[in-house]
PLY file of the C-alpha trace (Angstrom):
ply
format ascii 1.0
element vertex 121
property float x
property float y
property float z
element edge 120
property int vertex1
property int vertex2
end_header
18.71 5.71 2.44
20.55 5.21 -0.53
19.59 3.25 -3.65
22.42 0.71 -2.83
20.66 -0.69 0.71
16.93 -0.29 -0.37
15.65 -3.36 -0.57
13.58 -4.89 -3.71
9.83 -3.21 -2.42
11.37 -0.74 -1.09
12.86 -0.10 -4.34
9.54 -0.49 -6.24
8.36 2.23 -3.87
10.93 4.58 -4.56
10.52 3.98 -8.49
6.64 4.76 -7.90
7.46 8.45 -6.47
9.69 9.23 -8.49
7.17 8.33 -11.30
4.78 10.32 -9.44
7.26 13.37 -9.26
7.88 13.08 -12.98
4.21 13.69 -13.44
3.94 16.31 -11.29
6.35 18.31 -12.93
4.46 18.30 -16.39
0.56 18.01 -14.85
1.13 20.15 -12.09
-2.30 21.45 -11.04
-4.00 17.71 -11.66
-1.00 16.10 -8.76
-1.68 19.34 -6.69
-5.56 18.14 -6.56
-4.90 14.38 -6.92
-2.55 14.76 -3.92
-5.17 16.89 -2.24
-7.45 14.37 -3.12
-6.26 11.54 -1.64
-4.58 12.88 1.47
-8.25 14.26 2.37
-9.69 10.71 1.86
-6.77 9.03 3.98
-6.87 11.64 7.12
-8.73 10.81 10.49
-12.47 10.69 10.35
-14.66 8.43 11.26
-12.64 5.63 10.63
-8.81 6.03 11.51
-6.28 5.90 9.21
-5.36 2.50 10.10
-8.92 1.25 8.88
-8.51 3.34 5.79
-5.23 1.67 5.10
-6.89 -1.69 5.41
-9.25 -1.00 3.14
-7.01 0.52 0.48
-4.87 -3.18 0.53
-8.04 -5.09 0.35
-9.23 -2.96 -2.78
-5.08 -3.32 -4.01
-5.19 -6.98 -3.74
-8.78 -7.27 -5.54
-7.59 -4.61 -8.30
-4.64 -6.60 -8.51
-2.53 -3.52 -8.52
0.66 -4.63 -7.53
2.25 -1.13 -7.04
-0.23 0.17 -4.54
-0.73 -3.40 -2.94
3.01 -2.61 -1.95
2.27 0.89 -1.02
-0.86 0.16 1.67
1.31 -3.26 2.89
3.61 -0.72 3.98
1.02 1.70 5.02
-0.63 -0.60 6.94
2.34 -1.88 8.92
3.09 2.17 9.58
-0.39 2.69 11.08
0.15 -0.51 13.49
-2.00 -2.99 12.31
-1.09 -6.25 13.25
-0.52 -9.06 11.15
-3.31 -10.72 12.20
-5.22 -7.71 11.06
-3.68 -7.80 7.55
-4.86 -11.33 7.24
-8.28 -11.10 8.43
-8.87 -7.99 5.26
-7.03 -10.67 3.18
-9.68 -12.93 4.00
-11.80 -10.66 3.47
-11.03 -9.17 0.23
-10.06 -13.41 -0.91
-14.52 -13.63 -0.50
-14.88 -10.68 -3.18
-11.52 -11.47 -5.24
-11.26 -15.45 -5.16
-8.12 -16.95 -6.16
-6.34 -13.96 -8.17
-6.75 -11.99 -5.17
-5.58 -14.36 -2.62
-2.92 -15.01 -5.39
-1.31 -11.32 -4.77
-2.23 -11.78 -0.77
-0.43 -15.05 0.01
2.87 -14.27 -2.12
3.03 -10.29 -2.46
1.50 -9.15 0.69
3.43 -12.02 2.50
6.72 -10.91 1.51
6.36 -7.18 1.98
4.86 -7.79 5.47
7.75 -9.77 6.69
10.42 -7.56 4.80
8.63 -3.91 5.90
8.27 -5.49 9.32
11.69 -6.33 10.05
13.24 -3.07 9.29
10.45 -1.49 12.26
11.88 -4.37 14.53
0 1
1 2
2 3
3 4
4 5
5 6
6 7
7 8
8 9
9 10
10 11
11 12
12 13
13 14
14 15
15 16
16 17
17 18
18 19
19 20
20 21
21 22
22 23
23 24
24 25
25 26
26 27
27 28
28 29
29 30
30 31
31 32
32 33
33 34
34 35
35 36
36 37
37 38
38 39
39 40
40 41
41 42
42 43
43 44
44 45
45 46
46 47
47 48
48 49
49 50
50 51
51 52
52 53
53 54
54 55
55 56
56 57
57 58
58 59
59 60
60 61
61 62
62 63
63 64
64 65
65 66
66 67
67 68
68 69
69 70
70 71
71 72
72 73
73 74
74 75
75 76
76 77
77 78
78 79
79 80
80 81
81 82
82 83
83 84
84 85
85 86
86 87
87 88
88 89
89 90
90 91
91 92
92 93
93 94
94 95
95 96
96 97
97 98
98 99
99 100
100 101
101 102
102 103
103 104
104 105
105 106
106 107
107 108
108 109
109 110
110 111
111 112
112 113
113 114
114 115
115 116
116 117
117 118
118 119
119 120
């Protein structure tokens, strides 16, 4: 997809990796073991990778980290979770994060779940 037709998160996305890949090129054994890193914590265990991703957006929206908030609202709709399931770690993470996390959840979250969600559809 070009530039042109990606939409405004998807957009944000696409600035974050390329962000990424300019740090890779000048760090390139700490992304090699980030990388490693992370896809270790994210692969089947005993919790799927749908959990996983559930958790990562509750600890987004609490962090208030609007870049990877994005990144697991996406991840989570990839991994099939419903959005009743999205809503329920919202609630969830809203108990921990009060108002600044439900804040992100009912505006950010929101918006990438129904735009992510229509281009699956």
């Amino acid at each position: 997809m070009d530039e042109m037709n990606m939409s405004s998160y998807e957009m944000i996305l696409h600035d974050y990796k390329l962000g990424l890949g300019n740090f890779t090129e000048r760090m390139p054994e700490i992304a090699r073991k980030f990388n490693a890193f992370t896809e270790a914590c994210f692969a089947e265990g005993k919790l799927t990778q749908k959990e996983k991703q559930l958790i990562a957006l509750g600890i987004s929206i609490y962090s208030q980290d609007e870049y990877c908030i994005i990144y697991h609202t996406k991840g989570c709709i990839d991994q099939g979770c419903t959005q009743e399931e999205i809503f329920e770690a919202i609630g969830v993470t809203g108990a921990f994060g009060g108002g600044a996390a439900m804040s992100q959840a009912v505006t950010l979250v929101f918006d990438c779940y129904n735009e992510f969600s229509q281009k699956i559809n």
